[in-house]
C-alpha positions in Angstrom: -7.5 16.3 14.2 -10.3 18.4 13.9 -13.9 17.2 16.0 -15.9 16.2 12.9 -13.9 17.3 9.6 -14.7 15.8 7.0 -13.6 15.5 3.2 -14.8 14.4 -0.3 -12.2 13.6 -2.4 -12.3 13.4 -6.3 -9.0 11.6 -8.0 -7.8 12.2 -11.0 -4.8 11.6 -13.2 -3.2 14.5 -15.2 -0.1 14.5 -17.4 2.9 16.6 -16.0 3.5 18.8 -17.7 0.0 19.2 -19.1 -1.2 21.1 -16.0 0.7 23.0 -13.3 -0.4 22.8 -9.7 1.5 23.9 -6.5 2.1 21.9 -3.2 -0.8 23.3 -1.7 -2.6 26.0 -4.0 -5.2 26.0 -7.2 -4.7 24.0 -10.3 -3.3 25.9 -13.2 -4.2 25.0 -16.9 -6.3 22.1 -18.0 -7.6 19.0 -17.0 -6.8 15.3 -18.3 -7.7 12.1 -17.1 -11.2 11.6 -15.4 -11.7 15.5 -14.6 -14.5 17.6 -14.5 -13.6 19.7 -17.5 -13.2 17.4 -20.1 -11.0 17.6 -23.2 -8.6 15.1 -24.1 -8.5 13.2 -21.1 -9.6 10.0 -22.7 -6.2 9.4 -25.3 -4.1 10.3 -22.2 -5.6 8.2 -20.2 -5.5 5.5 -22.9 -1.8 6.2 -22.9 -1.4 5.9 -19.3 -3.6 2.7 -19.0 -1.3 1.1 -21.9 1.8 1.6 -19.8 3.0 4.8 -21.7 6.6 6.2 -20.2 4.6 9.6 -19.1 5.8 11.7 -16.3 2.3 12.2 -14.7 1.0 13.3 -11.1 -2.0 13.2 -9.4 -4.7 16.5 -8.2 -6.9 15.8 -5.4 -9.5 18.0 -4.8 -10.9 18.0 -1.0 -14.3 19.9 -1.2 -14.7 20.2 2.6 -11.7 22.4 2.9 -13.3 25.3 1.1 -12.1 24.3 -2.6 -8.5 23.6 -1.5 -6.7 21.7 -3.8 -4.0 19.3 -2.7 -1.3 18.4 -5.7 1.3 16.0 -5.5 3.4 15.4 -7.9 4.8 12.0 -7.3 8.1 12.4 -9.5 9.2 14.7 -6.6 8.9 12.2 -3.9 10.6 8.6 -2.9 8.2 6.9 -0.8 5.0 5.0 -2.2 2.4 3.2 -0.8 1.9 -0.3 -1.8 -2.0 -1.4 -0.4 -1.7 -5.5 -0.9 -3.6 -8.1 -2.4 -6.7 -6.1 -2.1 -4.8 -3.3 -5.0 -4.0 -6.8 -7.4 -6.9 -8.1 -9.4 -9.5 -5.8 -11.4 -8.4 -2.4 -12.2 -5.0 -3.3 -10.5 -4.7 -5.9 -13.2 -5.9 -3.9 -16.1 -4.1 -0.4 -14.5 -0.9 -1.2 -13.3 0.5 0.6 -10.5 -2.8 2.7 -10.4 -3.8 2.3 -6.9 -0.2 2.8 -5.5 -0.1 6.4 -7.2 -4.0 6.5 -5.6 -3.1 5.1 -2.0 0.0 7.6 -2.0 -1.8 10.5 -3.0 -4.8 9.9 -0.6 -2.2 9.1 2.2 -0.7 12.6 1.8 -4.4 14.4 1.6 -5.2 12.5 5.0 -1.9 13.4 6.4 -2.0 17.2 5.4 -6.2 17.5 6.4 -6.2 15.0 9.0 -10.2 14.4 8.4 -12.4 12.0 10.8 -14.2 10.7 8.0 -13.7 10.4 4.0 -16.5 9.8 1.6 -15.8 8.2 -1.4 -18.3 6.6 -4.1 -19.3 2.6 -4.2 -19.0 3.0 -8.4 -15.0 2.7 -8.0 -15.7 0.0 -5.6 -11.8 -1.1 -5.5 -10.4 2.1 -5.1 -13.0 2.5 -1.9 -12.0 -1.1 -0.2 -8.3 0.1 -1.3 -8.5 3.2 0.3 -10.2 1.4 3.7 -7.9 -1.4 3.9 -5.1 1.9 3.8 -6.3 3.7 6.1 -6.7 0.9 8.2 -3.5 -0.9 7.9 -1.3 2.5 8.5 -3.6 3.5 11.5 -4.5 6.9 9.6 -7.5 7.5 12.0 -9.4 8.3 9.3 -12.7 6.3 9.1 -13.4 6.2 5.0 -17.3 6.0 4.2 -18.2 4.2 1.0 -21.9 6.6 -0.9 -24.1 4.4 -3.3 -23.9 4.5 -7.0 -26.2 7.3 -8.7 -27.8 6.8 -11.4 -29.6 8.6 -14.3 -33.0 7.2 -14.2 -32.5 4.9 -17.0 -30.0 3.0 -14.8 -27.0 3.9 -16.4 -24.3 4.9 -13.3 -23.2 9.1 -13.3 -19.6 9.2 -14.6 -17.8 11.7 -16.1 -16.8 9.6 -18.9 -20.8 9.2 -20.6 -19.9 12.9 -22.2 -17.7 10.1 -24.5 -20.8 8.1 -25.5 -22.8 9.2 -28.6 -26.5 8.7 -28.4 -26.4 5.1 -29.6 -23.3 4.3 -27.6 -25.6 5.2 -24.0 -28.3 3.3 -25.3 -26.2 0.3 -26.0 -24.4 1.0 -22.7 -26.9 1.0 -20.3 -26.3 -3.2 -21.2 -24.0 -3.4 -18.4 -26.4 -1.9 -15.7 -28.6 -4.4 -16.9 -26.4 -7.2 -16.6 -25.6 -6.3 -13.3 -29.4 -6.1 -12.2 -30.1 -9.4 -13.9 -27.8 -10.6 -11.7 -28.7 -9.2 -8.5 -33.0 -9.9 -9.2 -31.2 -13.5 -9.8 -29.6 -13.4 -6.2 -32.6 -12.2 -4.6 -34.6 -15.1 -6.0 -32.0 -16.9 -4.3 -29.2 -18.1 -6.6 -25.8 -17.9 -4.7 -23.4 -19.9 -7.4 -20.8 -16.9 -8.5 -20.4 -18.7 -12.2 -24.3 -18.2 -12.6 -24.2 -14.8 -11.5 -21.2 -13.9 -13.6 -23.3 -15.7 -16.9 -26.1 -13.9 -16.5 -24.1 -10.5 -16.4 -22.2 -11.8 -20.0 -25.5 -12.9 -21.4 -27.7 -9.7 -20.8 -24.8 -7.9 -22.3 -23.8 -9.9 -24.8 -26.5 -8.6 -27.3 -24.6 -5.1 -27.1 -22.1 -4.5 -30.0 -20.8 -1.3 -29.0 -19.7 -2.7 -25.7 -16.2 -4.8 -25.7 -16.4 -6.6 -22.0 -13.1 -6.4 -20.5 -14.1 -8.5 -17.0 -17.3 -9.6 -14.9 -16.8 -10.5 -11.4 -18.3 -11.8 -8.4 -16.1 -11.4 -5.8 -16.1 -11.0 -2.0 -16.7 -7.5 -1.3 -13.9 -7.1 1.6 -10.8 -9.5 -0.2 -12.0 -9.1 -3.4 -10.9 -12.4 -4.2 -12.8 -14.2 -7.0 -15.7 -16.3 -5.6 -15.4 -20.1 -6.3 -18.6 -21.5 -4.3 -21.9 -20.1 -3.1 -21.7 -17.3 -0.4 -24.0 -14.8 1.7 -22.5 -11.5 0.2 -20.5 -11.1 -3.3 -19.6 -7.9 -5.3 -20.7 -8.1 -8.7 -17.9 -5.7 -10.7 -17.2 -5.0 -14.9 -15.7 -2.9 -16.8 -16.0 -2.5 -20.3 -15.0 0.0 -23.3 -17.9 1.1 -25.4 -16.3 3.7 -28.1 -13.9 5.9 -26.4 -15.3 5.5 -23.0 -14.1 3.0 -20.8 -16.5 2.5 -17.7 -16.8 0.3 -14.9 -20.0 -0.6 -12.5 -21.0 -2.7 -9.5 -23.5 -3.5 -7.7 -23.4 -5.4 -3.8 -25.3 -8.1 -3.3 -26.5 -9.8 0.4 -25.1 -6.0 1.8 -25.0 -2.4 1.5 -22.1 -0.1 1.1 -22.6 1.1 4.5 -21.6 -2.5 6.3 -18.1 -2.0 4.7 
């Protein structure tokens, strides 16, 4: 292992087929999924999210190793990794067999650039603790860093998928941050019941009729178990479709990314 690599790592899915990419080498054609570029990511992705029988594979960029791009294509390959209880509820539940393609694909980036630490953002907060129980559980000496959510000023969380929204679909979703900070101005004044927390999320963005709630969930932010009495540190998670985006936010209350 290198003294102090490190690596950024963006996921996303892409259809075989779709896009060509070797082993080890640059992507060649287009991008699907939850890429940079665009296009028609958001039908395939629909596709894949409904449990559509698509060959796919998985890019992962790793921007410390000067723009190498790591493909696997997971039709080639037997082995999988399964990462628990932690993988089940959430986007496990609504994506099946999502973070097993993730956890497999990120196992073979760590194996291949053997990195000290991997930074990857608090606004997929299951994929991060997915990704840390992972590393953790095979012993992959890889320490992997959660960064905060950014946000646009307005408070709505940087994703790739706002290019989706139309003007009044960003106004309307910019609910859902609001929720969450309802929720959190609600802990810091000292409410710890998860229920109450979870109802004032629905409430704030309940008024917004673009936005079709899929979950709202105060969990514990290492487990990610469901909350069912007061405690000193919760995750507050959602995800919701508003037009043809669907986008997910959190926000961590009684702790900070960095104490994962």
């Amino acid at each position: 292992m290198v003294e102090g690599l490190g690596c950024v790592a963006g996921i996303w899915c892409a259809v075989l087929g779709e896009c060509g990419v070797d082993d080890i080498g640059h992507i060649r054609g287009g991008w699907v999924g939850d890429g940079p570029h665009g296009g028609n990511d958001v039908p395939v992705a629909e596709e894949l999210h409904r449990g559509g029988k698509v060959d796919r594979f998985i890019e992962v960029a790793g921007a410390a190793v000067n723009g190498l791009v790591v493909g696997v294509r997971l039709d080639l390959d037997a082995t999988r990794v399964e990462p628990g209880p932690v993988a089940a509820p959430l986007e496990g539940a609504a994506r099946p067999g999502h973070f097993i393609g993730v956890a497999t694909v990120v196992t073979k980036l760590f194996a291949i650039v053997a990195p000290d630490v991997a930074y990857f953002g608090q606004k997929d907060f299951q994929q991060l603790r997915v990704l840390q129980t992972v590393a953790r559980d095979l012993r992959l000496g890889v320490r992997v860093v959660g960064g905060p959510i950014v946000r646009d000023p307005d408070g709505l969380a940087l994703s790739s998928r706002n290019a989706y929204l139309s003007s009044d679909e960003r106004g309307e979703a910019l609910a859902l941050s609001r929720g969450l900070f309802a929720a959190r101005a609600l802990w810091d004044e000292g409410e710890r019941d998860p229920e109450r927390l979870r109802a004032i999320a629905r409430e704030r963005i309940a008024g917004a009729t673009r936005v079709a709630v899929e979950y709202v969930s105060a969990a514990d932010p290492f487990t990610l178990d469901e909350l069912e009495r007061p405690a000193d540190r919760a995750v507050l998670s959602l995800a919701a479709r508003v037009g043809r985006a669907r986008l997910i936010d959190n926000a961590l209350l009684g702790m900070d990314v960095s104490e994962l």
